[in-house]
VOMI-855236 format. One record per atom (N, C-alpha, C, O): residue number from 1; x, y, z. Coordinates in nm, 3 decimals. Layout:
% VOMI-855236
+------+---------+---------+---------+
: miti :    east :   north :      up :
+------+---------+---------+---------+
:  NUM :       X :       Y :       Z :
...
+------+---------+---------+---------+
This chain:
% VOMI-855236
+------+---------+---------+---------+
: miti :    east :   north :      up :
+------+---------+---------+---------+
:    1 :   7.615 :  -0.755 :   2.608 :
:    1 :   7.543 :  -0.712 :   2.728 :
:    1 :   7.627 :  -0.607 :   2.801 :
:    1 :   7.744 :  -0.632 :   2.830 :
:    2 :   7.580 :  -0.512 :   2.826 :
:    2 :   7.643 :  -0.318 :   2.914 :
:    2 :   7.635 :  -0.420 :   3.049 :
:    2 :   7.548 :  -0.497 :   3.089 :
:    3 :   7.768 :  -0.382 :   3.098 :
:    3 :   7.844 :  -0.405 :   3.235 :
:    3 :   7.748 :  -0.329 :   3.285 :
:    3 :   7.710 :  -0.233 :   3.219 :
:    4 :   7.676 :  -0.365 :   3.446 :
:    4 :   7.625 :  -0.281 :   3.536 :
:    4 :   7.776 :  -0.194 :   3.661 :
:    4 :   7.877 :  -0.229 :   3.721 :
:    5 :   7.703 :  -0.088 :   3.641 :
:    5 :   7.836 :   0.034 :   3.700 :
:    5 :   7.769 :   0.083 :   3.822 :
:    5 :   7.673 :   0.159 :   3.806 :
:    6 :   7.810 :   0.049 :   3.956 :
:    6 :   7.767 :   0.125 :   4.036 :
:    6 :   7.751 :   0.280 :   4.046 :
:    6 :   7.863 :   0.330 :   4.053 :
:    7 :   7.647 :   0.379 :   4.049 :
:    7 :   7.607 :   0.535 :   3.999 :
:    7 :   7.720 :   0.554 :   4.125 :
:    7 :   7.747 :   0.673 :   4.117 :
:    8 :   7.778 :   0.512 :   4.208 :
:    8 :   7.848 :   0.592 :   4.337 :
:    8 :   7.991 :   0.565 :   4.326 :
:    8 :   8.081 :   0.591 :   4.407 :
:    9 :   7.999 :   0.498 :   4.189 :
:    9 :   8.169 :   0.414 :   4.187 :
:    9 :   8.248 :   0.596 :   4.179 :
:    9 :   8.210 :   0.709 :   4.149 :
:   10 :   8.349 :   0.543 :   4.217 :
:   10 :   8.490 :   0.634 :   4.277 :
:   10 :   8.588 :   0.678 :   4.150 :
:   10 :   8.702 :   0.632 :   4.154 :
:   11 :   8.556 :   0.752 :   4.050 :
:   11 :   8.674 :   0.785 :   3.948 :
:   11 :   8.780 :   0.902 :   3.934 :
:   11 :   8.843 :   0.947 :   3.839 :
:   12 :   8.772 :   0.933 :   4.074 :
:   12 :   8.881 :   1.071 :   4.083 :
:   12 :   8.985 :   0.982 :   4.096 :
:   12 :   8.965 :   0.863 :   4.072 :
:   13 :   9.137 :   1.040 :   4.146 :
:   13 :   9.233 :   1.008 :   4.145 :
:   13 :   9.296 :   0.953 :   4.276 :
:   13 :   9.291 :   1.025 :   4.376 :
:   14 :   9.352 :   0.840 :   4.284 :
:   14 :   9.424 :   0.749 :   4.399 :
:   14 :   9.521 :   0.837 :   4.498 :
:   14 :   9.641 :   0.850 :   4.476 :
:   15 :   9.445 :   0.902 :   4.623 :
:   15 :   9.568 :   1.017 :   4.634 :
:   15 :   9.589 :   1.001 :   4.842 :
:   15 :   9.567 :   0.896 :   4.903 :
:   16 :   9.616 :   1.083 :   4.883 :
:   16 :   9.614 :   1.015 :   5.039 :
:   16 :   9.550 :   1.172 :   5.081 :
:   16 :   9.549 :   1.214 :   5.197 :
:   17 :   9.501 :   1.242 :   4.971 :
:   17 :   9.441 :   1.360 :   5.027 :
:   17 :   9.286 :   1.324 :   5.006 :
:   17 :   9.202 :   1.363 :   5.086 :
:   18 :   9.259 :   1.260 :   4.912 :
:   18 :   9.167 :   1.251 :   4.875 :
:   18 :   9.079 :   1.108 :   4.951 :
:   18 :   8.959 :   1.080 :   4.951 :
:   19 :   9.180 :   1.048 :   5.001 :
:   19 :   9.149 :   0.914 :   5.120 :
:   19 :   9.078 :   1.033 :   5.246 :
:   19 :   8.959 :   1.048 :   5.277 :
:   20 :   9.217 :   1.115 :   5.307 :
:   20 :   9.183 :   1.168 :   5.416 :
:   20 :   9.027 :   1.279 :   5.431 :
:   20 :   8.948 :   1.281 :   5.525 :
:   21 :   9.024 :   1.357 :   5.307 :
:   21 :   8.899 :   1.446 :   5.289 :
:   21 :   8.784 :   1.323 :   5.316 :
:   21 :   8.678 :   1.350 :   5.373 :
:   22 :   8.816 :   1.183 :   5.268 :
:   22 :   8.639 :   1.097 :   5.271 :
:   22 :   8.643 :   1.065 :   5.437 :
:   22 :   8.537 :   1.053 :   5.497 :
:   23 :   8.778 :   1.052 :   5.512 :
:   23 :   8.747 :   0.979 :   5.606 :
:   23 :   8.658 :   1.094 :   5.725 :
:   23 :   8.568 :   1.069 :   5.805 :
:   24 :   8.738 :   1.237 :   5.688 :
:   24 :   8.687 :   1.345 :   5.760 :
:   24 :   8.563 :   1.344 :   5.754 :
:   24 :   8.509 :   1.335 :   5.864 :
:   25 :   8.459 :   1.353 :   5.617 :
:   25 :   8.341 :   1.334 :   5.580 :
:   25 :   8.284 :   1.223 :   5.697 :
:   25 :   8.190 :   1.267 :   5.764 :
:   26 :   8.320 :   1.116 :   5.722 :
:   26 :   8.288 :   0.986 :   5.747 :
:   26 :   8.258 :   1.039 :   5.897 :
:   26 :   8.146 :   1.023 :   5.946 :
:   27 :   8.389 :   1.117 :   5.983 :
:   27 :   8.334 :   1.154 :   6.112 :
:   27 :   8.289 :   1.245 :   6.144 :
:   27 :   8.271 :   1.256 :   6.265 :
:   28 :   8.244 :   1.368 :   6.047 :
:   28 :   8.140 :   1.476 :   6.056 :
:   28 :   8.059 :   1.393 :   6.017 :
:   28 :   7.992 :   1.396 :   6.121 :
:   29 :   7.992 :   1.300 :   5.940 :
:   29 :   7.833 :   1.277 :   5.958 :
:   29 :   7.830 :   1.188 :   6.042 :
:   29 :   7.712 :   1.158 :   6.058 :
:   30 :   7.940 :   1.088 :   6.150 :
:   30 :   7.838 :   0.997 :   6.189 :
:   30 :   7.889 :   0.995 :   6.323 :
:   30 :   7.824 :   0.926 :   6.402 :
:   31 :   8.018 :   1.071 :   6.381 :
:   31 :   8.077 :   1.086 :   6.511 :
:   31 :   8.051 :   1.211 :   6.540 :
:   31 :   8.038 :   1.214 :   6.663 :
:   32 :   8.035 :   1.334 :   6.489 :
:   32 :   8.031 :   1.454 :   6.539 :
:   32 :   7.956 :   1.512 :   6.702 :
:   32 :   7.987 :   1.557 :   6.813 :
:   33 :   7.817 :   1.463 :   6.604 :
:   33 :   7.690 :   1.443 :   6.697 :
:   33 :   7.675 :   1.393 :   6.818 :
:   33 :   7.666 :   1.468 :   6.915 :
:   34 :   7.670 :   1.280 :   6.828 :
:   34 :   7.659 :   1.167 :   6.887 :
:   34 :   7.789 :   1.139 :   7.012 :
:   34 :   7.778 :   1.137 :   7.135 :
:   35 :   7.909 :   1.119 :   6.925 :
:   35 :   8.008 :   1.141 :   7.004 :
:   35 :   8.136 :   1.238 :   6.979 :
:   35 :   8.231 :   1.190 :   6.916 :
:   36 :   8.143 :   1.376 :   7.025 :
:   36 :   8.215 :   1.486 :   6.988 :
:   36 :   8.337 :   1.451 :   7.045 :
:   36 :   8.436 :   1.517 :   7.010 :
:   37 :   8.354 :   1.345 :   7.140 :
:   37 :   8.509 :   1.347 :   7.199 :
:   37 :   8.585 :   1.180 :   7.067 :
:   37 :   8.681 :   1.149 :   6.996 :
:   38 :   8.522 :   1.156 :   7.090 :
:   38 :   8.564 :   1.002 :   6.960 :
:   38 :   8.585 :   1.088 :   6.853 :
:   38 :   8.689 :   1.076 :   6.788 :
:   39 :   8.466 :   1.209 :   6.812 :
:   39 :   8.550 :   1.265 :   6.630 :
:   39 :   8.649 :   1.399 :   6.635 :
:   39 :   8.709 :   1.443 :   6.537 :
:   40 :   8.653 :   1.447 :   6.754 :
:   40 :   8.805 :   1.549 :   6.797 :
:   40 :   8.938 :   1.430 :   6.790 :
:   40 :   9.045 :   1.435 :   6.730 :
:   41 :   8.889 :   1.341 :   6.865 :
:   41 :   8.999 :   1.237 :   6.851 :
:   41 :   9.066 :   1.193 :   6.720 :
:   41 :   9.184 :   1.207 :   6.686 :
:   42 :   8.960 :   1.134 :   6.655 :
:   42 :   8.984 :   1.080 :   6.489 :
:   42 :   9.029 :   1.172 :   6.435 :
:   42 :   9.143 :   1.147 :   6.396 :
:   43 :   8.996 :   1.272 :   6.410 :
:   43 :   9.040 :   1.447 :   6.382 :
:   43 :   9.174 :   1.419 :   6.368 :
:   43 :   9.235 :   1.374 :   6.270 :
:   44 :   9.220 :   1.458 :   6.501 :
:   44 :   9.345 :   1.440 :   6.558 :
:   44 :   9.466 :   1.390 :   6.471 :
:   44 :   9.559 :   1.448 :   6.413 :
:   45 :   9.411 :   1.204 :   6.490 :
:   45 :   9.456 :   1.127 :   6.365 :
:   45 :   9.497 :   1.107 :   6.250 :
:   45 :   9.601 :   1.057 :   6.206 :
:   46 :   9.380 :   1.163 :   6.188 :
:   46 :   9.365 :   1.164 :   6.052 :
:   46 :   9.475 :   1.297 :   6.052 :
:   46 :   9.584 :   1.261 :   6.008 :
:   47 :   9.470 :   1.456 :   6.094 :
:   47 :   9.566 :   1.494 :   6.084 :
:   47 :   9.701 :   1.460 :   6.067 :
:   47 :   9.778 :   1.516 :   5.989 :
:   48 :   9.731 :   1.351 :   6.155 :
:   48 :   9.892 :   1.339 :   6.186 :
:   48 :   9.931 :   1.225 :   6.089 :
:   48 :  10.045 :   1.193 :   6.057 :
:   49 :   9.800 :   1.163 :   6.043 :
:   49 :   9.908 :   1.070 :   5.922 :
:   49 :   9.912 :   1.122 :   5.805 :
:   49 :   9.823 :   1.189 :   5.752 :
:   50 :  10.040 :   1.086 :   5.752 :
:   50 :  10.089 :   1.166 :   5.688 :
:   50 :  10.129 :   1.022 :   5.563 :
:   50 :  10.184 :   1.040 :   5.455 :
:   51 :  10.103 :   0.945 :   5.595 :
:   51 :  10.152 :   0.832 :   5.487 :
:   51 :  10.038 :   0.710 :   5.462 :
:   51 :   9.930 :   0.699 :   5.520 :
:   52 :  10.084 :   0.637 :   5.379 :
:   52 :   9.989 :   0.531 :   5.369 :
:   52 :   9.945 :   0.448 :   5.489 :
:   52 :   9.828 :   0.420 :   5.514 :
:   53 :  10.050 :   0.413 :   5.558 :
:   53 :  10.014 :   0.342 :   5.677 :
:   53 :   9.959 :   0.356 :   5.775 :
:   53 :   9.880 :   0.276 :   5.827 :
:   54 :  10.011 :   0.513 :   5.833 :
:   54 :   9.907 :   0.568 :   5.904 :
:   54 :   9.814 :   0.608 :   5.863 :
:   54 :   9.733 :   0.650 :   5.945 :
:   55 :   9.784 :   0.615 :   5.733 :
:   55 :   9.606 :   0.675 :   5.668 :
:   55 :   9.496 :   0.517 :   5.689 :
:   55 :   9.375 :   0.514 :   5.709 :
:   56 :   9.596 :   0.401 :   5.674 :
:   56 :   9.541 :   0.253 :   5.681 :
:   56 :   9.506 :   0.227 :   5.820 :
:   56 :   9.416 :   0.151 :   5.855 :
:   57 :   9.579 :   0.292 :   5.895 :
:   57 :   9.540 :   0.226 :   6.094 :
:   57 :   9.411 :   0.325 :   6.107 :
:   57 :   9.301 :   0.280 :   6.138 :
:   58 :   9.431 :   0.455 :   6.082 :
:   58 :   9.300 :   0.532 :   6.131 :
:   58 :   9.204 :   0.510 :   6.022 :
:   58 :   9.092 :   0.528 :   6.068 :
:   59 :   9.201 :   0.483 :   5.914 :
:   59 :   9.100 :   0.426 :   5.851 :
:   59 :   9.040 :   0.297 :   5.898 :
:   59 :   8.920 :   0.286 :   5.922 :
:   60 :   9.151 :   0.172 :   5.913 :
:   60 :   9.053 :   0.042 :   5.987 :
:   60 :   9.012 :   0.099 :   6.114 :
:   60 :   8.949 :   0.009 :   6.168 :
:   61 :   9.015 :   0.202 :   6.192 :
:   61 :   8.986 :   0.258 :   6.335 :
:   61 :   8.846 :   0.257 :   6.332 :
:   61 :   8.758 :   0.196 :   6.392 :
:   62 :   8.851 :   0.359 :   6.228 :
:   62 :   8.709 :   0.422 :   6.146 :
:   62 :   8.608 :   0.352 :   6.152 :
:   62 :   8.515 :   0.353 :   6.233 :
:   63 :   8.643 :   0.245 :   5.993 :
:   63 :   8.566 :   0.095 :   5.985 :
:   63 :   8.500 :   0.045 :   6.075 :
:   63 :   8.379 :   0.023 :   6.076 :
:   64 :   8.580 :   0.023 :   6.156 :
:   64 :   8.547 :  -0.079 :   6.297 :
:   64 :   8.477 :   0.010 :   6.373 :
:   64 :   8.438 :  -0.107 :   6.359 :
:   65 :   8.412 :   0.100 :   6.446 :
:   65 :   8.351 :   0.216 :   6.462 :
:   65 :   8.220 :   0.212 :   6.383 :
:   65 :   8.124 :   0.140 :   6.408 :
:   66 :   8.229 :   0.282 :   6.306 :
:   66 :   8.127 :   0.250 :   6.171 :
:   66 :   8.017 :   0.083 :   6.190 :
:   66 :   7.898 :   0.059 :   6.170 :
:   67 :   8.136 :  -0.002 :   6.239 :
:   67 :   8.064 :  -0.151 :   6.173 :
:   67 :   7.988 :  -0.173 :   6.334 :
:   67 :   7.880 :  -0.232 :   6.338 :
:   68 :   8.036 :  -0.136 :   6.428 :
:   68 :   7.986 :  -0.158 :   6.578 :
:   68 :   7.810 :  -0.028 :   6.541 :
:   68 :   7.698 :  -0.046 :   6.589 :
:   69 :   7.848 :   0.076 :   6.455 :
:   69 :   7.713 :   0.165 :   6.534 :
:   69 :   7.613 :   0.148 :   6.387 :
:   69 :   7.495 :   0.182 :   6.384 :
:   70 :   7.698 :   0.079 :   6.256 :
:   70 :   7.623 :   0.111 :   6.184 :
:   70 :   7.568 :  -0.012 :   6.126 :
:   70 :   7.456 :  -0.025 :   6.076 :
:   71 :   7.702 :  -0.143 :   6.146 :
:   71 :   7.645 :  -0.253 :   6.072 :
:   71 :   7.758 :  -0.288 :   5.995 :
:   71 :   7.843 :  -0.201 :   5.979 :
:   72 :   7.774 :  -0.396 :   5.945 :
:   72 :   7.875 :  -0.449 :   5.862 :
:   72 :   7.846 :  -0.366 :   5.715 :
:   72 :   7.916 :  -0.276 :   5.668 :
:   73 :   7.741 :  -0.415 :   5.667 :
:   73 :   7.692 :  -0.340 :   5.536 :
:   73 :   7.756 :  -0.219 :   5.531 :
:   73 :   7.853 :  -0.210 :   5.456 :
:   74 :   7.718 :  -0.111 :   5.605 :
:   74 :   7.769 :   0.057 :   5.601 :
:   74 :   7.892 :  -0.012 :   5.598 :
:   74 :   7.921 :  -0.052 :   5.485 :
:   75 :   7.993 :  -0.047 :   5.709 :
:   75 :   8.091 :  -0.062 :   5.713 :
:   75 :   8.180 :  -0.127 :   5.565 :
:   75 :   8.290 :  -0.076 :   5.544 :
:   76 :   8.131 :  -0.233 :   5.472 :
:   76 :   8.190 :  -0.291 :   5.390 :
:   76 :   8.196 :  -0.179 :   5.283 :
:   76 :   8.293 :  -0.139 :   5.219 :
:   77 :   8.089 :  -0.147 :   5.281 :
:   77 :   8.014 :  -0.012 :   5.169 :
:   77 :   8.164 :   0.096 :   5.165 :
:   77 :   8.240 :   0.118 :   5.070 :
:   78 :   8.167 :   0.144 :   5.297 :
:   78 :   8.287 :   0.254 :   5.319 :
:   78 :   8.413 :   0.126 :   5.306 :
:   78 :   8.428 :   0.151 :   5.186 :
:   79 :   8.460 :   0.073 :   5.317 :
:   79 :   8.593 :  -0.010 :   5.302 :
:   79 :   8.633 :  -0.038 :   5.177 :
:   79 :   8.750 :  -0.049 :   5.142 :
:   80 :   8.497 :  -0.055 :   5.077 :
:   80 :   8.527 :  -0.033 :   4.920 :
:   80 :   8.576 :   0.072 :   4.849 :
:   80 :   8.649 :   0.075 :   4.750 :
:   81 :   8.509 :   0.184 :   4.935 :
:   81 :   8.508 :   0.315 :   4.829 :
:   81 :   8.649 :   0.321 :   4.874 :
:   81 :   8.725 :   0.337 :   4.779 :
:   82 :   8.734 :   0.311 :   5.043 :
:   82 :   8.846 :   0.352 :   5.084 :
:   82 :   8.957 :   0.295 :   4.973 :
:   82 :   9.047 :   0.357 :   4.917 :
:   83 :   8.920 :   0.165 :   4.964 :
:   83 :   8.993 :   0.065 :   4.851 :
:   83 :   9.037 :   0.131 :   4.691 :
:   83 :   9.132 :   0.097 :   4.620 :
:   84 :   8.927 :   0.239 :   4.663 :
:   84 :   8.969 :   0.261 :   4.589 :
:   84 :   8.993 :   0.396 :   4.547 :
:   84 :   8.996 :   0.436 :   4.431 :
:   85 :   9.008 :   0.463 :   4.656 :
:   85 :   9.100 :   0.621 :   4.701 :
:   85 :   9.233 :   0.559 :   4.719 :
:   85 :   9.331 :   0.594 :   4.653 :
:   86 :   9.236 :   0.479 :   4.798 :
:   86 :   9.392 :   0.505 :   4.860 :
:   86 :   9.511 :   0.467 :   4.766 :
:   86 :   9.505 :   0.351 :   4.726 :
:   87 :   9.611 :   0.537 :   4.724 :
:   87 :   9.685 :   0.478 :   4.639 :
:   87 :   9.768 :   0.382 :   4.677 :
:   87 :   9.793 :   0.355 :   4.795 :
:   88 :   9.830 :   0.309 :   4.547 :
:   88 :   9.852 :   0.146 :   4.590 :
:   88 :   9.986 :   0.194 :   4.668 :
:   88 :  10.033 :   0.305 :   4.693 :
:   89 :  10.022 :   0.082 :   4.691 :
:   89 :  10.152 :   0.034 :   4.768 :
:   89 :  10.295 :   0.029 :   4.655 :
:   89 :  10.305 :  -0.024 :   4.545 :
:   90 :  10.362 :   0.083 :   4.709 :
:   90 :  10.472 :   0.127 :   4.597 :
:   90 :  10.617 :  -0.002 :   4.624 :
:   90 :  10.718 :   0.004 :   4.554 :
+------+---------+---------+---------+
């Protein structure tokens, strides 16, 4: 029996550039609009980390954001794909 494969699963490479480009995505479509001073802010953020840990605080920032305007669902949805951008822990 063929494994079912999610069509949206994540097979580029584990990188903290490639974390930060989705999270940017994340607050041009859903903070821009709506609230322009919350996604200058995140902006901000996401600029200045520069490592795993700080890519992990402004990402759960994100999440939590996300899960208040959008729902847990959206929110779990994006916490998976983050799961499997961010590279592991060394």
């Amino acid at each position: 029996q063929a494994i079912k494969v999610s069509a949206d699963q994540f097979e580029g490479k584990r990188s903290l550039a490639t974390t930060r480009m989705f999270l940017f995505d994340i607050v041009e479509r859903m903070f821009v609009r709506k609230m322009p001073e919350l996604a200058n802010s995140l902006r901000d953020q996401l600029r200045a980390a520069k490592d795993r840990e700080s890519m992990l605080v402004i990402a759960r920032e994100i999440i939590t954001i996300v899960e208040e305007i959008a729902g847990p669902d959206r929110a779990d949805g994006l916490s998976e794909r983050l799961a499997m951008m961010l590279p592991s822990e060394h």
